[in-house]
C-alpha positions, -999 to 999 in steps of 0.1 A, spaced: -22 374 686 -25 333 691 -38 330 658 -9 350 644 18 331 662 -2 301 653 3 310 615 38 313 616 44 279 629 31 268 596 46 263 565 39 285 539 22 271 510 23 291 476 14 282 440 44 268 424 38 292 396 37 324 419 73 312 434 91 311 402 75 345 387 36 350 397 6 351 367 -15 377 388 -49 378 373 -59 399 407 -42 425 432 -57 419 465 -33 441 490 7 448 490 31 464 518 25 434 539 58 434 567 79 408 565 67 391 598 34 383 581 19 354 589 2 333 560 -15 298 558 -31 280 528 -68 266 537 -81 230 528 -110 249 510 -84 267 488 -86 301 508 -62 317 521 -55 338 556 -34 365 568 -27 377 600 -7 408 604 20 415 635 12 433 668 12 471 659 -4 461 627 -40 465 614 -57 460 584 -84 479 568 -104 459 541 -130 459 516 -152 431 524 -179 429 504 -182 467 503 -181 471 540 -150 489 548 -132 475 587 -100 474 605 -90 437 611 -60 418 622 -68 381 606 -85 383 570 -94 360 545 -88 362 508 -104 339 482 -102 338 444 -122 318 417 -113 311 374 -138 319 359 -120 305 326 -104 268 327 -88 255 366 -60 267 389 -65 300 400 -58 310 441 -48 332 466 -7 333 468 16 357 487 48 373 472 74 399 484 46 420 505 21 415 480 -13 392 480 -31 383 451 -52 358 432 -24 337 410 -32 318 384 -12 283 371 -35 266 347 -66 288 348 -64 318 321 -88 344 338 -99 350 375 -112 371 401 -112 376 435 -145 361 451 -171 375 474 -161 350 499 -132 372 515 -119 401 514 -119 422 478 -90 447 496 -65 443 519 -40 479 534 -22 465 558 -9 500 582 8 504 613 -11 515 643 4 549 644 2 558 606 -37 558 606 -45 587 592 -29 613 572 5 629 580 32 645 564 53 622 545 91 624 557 121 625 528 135 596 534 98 577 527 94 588 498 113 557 481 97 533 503 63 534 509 39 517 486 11 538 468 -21 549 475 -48 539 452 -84 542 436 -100 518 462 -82 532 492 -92 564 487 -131 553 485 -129 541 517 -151 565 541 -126 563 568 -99 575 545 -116 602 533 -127 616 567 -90 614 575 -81 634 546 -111 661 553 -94 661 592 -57 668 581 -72 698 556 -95 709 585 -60 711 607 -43 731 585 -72 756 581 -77 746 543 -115 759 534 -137 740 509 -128 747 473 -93 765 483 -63 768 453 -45 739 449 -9 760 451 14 734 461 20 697 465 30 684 497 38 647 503 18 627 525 12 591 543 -24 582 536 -23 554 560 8 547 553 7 551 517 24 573 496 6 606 475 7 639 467 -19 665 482 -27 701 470 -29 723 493 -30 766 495 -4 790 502 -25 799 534 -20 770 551 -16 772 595 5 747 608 -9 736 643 9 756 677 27 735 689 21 721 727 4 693 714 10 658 699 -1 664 667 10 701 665 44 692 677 44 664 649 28 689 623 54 713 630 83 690 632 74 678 597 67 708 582 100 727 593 124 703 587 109 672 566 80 683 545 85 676 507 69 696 484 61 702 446 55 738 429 26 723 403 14 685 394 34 684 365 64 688 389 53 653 405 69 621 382 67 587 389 93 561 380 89 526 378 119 507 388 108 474 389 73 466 367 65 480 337 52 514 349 37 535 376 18 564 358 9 594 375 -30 595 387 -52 618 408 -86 621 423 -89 659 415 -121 666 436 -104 652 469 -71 664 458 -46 637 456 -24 627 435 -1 597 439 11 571 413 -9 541 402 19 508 413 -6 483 400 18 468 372 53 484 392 64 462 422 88 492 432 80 529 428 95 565 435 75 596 432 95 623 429 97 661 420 118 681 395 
């Protein structure tokens, strides 16, 4: 908590470059809140410290963790001028000079930032659906994250290998997909917190989509958000990497 009331005392510091329209050579996390705090290190890193009621789960080296304060880094690998530089929500390696880079080893490869109460898998309400950022590939590798999933089937009674017969919407810690799920679904009895939640949801919010065709994806501010899915898992969500604003929707 000092450290992230320490960070916001400081200015932030940005490549010029990212400010006036950012040359992203490499995503690194987005969805940050707005009360993020950033600093720019002598040794060209950069950290991040995330708000009380905030966590972060990241890919360091492989080895998945929740944190609060992380470290990014990036390196060109082609000419000078590539590091780390925060934009809207979104942190990534930014280039100025340098015409290809990477994100390097020395911090962390992934960053989801997620509020406290959205680890884990819910229903996803209507009025999210235009506002949540995406899941993707790398998030859904995560162990955790896929024991979460495997826990939200296991509460609705959903065996191994059943019919994918509709699409419901869901917050994969706190990101926005699509999950296939069969007609013979059992929403928990309510008398508890998470069967009164799952029954809330599920009567009066619960979004859902009668095949994955029905599922689009529109890009309204990028150049697209195509729809992808992981079909073994089953989730579906659309892929925001080159869309800084994205709706999935139904028809």
């Amino acid at each position: 908590m000092k450290f992230a009331i320490a960070l916001l005392l400081v200015a932030l510091i940005v490549p010029a470059s990212f400010a006036a329209g950012p040359k992203v050579c490499s995503p690194i996390g987005n969805g940050f809140p707005a009360d993020t705090a950033y600093i720019q290190n002598k040794d060209g890193s950069m950290s991040i410290g995330v708000p009380e009621g905030w966590t972060m789960l990241q890919n360091l080296n492989g080895k998945w963790s929740h944190t609060t304060v992380a470290a990014v880094t990036c390196r060109c690998t082609t000419g000078t001028g590539c590091s780390p530089g925060a934009f809207n929500g979104q942190v990534a390696c930014v280039m100025t000079s340098c015409s290809a880079c990477t994100k390097s080893g020395g911090g962390a490869l992934a960053l989801y930032p997620v509020r406290d109460e959205d680890i884990g898998v819910r229903f996803a309400d209507k009025s999210e659906l235009g506002k949540l950022p995406s899941v993707d590939h790398e998030l859904l590798s995560a162990p955790e994250v896929q024991a979460s999933i495997q826990e939200f089937k296991n509460t609705l009674g959903v065996p191994a290998n059943a019919p994918e017969d509709f699409y419901a919407a869901v917050k994969i810690y706190g990101r926005l997909a699509a999950i296939g799920l069969p007609k013979t679904i059992k929403m928990p009895r309510a008398g508890s917190a998470i069967g009164d939640a799952f029954m809330g949801l599920a009567a009066i919010n619960m979004v859902t989509y009668p095949s994955i065709a029905a599922i689009t994806c529109k890009c309204n501010v990028g150049a697209s958000c195509p729809k992808e899915g992981n079909v073994i898992i089953g989730v579906y969500w659309c892929n925001a990497s080159n869309c800084s604003s994205c709706t999935m929707s139904g028809v």
